[in-house]
C-alpha positions in Angstrom: -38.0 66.6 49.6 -41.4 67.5 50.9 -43.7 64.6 51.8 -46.9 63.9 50.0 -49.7 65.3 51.7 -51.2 62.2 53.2 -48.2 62.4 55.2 -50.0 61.5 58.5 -51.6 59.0 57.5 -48.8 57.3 56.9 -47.1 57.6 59.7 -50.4 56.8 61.7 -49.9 53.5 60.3 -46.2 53.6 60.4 -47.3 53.5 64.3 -48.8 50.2 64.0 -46.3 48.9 62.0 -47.8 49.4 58.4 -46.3 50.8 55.6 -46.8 51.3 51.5 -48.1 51.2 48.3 -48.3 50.7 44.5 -49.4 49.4 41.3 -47.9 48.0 38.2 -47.5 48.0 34.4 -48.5 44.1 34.1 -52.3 42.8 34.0 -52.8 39.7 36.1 -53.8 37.2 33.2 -54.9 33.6 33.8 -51.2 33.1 32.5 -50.0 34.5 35.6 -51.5 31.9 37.2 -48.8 29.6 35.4 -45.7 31.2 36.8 -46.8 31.4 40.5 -47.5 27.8 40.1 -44.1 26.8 38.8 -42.8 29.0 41.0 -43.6 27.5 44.0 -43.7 24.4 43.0 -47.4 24.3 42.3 -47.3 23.4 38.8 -46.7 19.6 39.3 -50.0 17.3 38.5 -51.2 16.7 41.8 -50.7 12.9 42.6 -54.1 11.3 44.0 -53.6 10.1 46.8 -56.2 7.9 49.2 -56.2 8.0 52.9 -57.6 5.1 54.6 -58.7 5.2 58.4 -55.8 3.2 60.6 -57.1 -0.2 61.9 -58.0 -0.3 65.3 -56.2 -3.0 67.0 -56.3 -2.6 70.3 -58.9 -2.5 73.5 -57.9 0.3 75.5 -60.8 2.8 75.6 -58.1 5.6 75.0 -58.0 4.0 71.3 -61.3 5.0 69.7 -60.5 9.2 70.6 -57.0 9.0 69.6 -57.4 7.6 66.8 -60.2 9.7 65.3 -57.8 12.9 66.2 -54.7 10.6 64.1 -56.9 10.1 61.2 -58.5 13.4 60.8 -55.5 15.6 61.5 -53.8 13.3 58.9 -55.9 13.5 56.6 -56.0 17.3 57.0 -52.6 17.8 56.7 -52.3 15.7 53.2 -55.5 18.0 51.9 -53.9 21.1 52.5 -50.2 20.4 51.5 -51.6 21.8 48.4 -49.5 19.0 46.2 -52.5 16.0 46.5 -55.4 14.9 44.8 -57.4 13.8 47.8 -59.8 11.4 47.1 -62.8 11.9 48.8 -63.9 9.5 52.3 -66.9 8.9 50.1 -65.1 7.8 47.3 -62.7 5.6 49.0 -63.6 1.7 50.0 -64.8 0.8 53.0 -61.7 -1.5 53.5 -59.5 -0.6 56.8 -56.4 -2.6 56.0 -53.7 -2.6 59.1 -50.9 -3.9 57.2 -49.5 -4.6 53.8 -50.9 -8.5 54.0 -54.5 -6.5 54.7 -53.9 -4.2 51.7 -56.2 -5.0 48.2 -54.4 -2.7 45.9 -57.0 -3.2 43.1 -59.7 -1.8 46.0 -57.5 1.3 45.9 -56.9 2.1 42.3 -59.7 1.1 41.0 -62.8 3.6 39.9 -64.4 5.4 42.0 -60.9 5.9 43.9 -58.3 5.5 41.7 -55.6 6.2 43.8 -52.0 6.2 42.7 -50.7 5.9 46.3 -52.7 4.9 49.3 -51.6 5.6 53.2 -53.0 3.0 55.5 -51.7 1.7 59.1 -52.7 0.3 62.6 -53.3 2.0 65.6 -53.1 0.6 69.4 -53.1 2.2 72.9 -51.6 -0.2 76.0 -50.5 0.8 78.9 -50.6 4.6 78.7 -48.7 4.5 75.2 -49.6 4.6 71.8 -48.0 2.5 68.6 -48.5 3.6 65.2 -47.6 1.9 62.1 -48.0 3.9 59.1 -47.4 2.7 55.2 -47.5 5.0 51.9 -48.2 2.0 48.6 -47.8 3.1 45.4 -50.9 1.2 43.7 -49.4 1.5 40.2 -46.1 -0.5 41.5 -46.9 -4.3 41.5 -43.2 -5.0 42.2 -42.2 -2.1 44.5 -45.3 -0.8 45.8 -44.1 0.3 49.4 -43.0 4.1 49.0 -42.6 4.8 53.3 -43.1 2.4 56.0 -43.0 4.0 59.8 -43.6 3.5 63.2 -44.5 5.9 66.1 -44.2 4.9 69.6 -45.5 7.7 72.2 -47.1 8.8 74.7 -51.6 8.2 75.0 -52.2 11.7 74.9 -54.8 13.8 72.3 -52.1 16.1 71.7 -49.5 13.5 70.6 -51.9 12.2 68.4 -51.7 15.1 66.8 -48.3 15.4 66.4 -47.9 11.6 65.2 -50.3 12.5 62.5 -48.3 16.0 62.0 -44.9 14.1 61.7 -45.9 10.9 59.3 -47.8 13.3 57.0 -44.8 15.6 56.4 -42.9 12.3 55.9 -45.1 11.4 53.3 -45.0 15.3 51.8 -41.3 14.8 51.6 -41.4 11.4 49.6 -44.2 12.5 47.8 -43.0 16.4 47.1 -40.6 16.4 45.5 -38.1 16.9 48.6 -39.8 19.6 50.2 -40.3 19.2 53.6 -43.8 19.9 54.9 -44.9 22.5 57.3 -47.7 20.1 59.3 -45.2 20.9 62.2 -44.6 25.1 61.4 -45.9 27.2 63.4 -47.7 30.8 63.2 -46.7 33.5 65.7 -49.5 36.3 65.4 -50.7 39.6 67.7 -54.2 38.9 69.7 -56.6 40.9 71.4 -58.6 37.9 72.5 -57.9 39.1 76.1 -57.7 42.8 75.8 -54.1 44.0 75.3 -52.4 43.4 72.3 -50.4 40.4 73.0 -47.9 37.8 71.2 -49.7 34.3 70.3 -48.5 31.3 68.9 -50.8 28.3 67.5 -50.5 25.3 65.3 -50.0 25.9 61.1 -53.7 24.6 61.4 -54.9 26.9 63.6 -55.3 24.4 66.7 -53.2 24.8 70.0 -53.7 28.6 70.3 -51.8 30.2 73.1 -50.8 33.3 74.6 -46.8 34.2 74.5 -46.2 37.4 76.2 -48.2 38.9 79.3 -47.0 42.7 79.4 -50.5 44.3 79.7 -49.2 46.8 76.6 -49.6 47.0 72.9 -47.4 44.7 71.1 -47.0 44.5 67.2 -45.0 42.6 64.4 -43.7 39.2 66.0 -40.7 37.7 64.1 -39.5 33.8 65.3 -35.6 33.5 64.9 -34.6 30.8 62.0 -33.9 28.2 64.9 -37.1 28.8 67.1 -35.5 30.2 69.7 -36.3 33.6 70.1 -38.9 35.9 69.2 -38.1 39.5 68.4 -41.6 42.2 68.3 -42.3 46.0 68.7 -43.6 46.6 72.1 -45.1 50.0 73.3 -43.4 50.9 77.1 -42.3 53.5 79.2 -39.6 55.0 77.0 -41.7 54.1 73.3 -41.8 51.7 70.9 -38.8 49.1 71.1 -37.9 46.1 69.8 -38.7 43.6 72.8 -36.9 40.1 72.6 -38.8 36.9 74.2 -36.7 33.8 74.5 -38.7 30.5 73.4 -36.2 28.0 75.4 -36.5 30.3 78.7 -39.6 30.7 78.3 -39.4 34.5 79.5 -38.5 37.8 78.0 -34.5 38.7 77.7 -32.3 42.0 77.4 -32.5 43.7 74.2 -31.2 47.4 74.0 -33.5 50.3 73.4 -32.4 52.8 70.4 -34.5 55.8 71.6 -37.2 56.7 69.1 -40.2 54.6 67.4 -38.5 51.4 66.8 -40.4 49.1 65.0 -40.8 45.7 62.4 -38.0 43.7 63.0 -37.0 40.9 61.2 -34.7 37.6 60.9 -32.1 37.0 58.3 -32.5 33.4 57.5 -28.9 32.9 58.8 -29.8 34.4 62.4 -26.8 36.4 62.3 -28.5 39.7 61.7 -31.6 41.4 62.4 -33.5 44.8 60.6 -35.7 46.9 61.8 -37.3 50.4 61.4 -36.2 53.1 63.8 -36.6 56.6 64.2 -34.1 57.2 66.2 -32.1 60.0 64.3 -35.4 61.9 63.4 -36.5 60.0 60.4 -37.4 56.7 60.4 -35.1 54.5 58.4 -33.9 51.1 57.9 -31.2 49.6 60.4 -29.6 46.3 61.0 -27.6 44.8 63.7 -26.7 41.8 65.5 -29.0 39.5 67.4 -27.4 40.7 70.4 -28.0 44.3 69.8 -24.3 45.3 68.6 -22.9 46.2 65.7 -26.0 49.2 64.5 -25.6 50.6 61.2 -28.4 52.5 59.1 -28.8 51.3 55.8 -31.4 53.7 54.3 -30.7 57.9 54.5 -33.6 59.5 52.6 -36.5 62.1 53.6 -39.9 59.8 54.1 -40.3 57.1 56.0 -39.0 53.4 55.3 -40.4 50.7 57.3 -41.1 46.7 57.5 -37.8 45.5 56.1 -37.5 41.6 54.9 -34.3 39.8 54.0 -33.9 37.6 51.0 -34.0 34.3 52.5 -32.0 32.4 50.0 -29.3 34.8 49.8 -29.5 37.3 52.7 -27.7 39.8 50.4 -31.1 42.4 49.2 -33.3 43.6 51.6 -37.4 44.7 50.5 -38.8 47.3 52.2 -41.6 50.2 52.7 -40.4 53.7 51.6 -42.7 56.9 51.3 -39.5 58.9 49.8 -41.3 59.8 46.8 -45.3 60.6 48.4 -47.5 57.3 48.8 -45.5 54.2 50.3 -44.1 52.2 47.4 -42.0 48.7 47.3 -38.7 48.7 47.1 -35.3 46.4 46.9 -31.9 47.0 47.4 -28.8 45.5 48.4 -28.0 44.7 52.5 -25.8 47.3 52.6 -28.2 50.2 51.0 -27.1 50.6 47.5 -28.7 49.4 44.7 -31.9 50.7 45.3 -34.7 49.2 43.2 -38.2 50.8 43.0 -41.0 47.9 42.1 -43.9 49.7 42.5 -45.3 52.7 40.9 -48.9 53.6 42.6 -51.2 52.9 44.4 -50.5 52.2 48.5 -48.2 49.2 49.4 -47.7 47.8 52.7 -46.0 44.5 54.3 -43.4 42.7 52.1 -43.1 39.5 53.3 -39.7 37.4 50.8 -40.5 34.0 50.0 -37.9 31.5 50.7 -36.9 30.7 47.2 -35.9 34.5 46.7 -37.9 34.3 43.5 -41.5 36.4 44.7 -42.1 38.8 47.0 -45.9 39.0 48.7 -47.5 42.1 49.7 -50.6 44.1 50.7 -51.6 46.6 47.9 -54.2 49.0 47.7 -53.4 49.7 43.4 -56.2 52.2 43.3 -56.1 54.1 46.4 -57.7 57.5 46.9 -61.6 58.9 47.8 -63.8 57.3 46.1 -61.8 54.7 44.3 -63.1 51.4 43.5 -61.6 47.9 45.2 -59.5 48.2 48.6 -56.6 46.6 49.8 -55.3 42.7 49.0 -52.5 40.4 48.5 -50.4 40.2 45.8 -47.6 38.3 44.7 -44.8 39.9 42.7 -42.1 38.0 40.7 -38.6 39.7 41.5 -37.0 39.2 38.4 -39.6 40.6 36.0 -41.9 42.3 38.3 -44.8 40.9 37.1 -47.5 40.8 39.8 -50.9 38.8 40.2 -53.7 39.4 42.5 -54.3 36.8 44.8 -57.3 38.2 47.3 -60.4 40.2 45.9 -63.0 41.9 47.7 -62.8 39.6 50.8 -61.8 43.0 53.4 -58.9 44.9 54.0 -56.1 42.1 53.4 -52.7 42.3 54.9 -49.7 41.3 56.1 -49.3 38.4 54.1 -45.9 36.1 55.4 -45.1 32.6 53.3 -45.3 29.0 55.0 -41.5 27.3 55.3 -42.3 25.5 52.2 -42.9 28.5 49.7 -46.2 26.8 48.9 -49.0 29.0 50.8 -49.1 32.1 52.6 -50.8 33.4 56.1 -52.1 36.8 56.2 -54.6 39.3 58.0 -58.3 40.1 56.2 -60.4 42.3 58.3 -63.6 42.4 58.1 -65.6 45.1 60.1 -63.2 46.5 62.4 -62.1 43.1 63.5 -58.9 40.7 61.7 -58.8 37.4 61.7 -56.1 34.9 60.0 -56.3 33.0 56.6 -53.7 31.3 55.0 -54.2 29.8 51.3 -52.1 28.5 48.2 -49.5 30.8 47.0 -51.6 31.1 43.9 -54.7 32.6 46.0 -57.0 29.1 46.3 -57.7 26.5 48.9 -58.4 30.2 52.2 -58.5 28.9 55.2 -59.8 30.6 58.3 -57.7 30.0 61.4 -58.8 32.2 64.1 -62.1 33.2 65.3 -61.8 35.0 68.7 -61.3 38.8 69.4 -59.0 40.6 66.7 -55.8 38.7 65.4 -53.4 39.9 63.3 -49.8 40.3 62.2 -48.9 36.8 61.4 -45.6 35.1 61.1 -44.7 31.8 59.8 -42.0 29.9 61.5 -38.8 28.9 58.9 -39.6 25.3 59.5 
């Protein structure tokens, strides 16, 4: 069949690894808001928790610094687990208690605080290390009050301080989370311009620690971390094209991935690691393809006039694949099976682009422009469809052109691009559009993906 006129446009952004559209029968109701919370575990009352700085109790000059990075990345992880009721440093008592003998529950629960659970600890540097015990009290437990008790014993450095903090507050997101482990230790791979090509970055779920992957002085697009962490898979542009490029995370150093001829573009992981899909051209059309991490094993899944691009796996079952497809004019959202068949339209207008699965299998997020055309009102922003029902909700508006939305490990917020100008930066917020964030600041960023743990 003939494409729809805006042809070119699409595959312009087919180029940069873009792709679709579309609009839906649902409204996005306050109800909505319900089911996005319950599905992703949102719905809960938050519990209120209080954080109280760790007690000081050592000399060492080293202490004062490292501690104030422990307590305020610590606290900052608990804010934005998205499952708390923070009380505020305000509200809380002035008390610094370094060990359960130190602890006045009444202090804690009591108005203006009233915690249900307090964290509270100690914190020493001596001799070039630093010890830190950490406890979680429930203040509503008079018998049983001790919910987590641990101890960290590591290295003086700024940046272990950081990752002490990072590793007790996902314990505590654990306890306290109904088993879901927290993502204070993910991290988000994303394309930068900050020094002129478009290269592979990595940084901290928090935005801190931001640093430059690949050097290859080209255009590269679409980063994808394996399930274990250790490899990277991207689009880059070379001498023969665009291929997908595969950069080893243990070796520190790019390794040998085959080249397909044609535009070869958005790859992406199963969660299992044992498969890989991407969007190639190589027979003329571009169409969906998997293979083996290794390169073997090739087989095209999709066989249709139009483009389909940016393919996504079903993370819980690895058994339907979501995908862009401009087989019917504008680039619409679609599901089917990992083999091709059972093809599932789930959009029916607008412009679509950037599935990105969340890791329960029950929601898929995308970028979707519902009214697009000259002269229509609202742009481009990220939604959140339910699979089963295809009910959709809304969850950016009028904050720039939003894309390529990808969830955290935990299914309980999602990263994405918002440009602004004609420069992105990174966000991430709640799955059900609240608590943004801005991570990045410098040059253009874009394209992010959140590790799988």
């Amino acid at each position: 069949m003939r494409m729809h006129r805006t042809t070119p446009i699409f595959r312009k952004l087919l180029l940069v690894s873009t792709a679709a559209a579309a609009v839906f029968l649902y409204s996005a109701s306050a109800l909505a808001q319900d089911w996005v919370r319950t599905g992703t575990n949102l719905g809960m009352d938050k519990i209120r928790i209080a954080v109280a700085n760790f007690k000081p109790v050592s000399t060492d000059p080293q202490t004062t610094p490292l501690k104030a990075t422990f307590d305020s990345v610590l606290y900052n992880d608990l804010s934005n687990a998205g499952i708390f009721d923070m009380v505020s440093r305000s509200m809380a008592p002035d008390a610094t208690p370094g060990s359960p003998t130190e602890l006045s529950v009444g202090q804690w629960s009591a108005a203006p605080s009233n915690a249900a659970m307090v964290t509270f600890g100690s914190f020493s540097v001596m001799a070039g290390r630093m010890v830190v015990n950490g406890w979680v009290y429930d203040t509503r437990n008079a018998q049983s009050p001790q919910v987590l008790g641990k101890q960290y014993n590591e290295n003086a450095t700024d940046q272990m301080a950081r990752q002490v903090a990072h590793e007790f507050a996902d314990e505590i997101i654990f306890r306290l989370g109904g088993g879901v482990p927290g993502i204070a230790e993910s991290k988000i791979f994303y394309v930068s311009s900050q020094h002129g090509n478009k290269e592979i970055w990595e940084m901290d779920y928090d935005g801190a620690n931001q640093q430059q992957i690949t050097h290859l002085g080209t255009v590269s697009l679409s980063p994808r971390i394996s399930p274990d962490g250790s490899r990277l898979a991207f689009a880059s542009l070379g001498r023969e094209g665009w291929n997908i490029r595969m950069y080893s995370m243990l070796l520190h150093r790019m390794v040998r991935f085959p080249a397909f001829g044609g535009t070869n573009l958005s790859p992406a992981w199963s969660s299992d690691g044992q498969h890989l899909a991407f969007s190639s051209s190589r027979t003329g059309d571009p169409e969906i393809w998997t293979l083996d991490p290794d390169g073997s094993n090739l087989h095209r899944i999709t066989a249709f006039r139009g483009p389909d691009v940016s393919p996504v796996w079903n993370p819980r079952t690895n058994s339907q694949i979501a995908w862009i497809s401009g087989r019917t004019g504008l680039p619409q959202l679609y599901i089917m099976d990992a083999d091709g068949t059972n093809v599932q339209r789930m959009t029916d207008g607008g412009y679509a682009t950037s599935p990105s699965w969340s890791p329960n299998g029950q929601f898929l997020a995308f970028a979707w422009d519902r009214k697009y055309g000259p002269g229509a009102p609202g742009g481009q922003d990220i939604y959140v469809m339910e699979v089963a029902t295809k009910r959709w909700i809304q969850l950016t508006h009028d904050s720039g052109r939003c894309d390529f939305p990808s969830w955290s490990p935990d299914g309980r917020h999602i990263v994405y691009a918002d440009q602004v100008g004609n420069r992105n930066q990174i966000w991430t917020m709640l799955a059900d559009g609240t608590q943004r964030h801005r991570l990045t600041t410098n040059g253009s960023n874009d394209m992010p993906n959140w590790s799988w743990k």
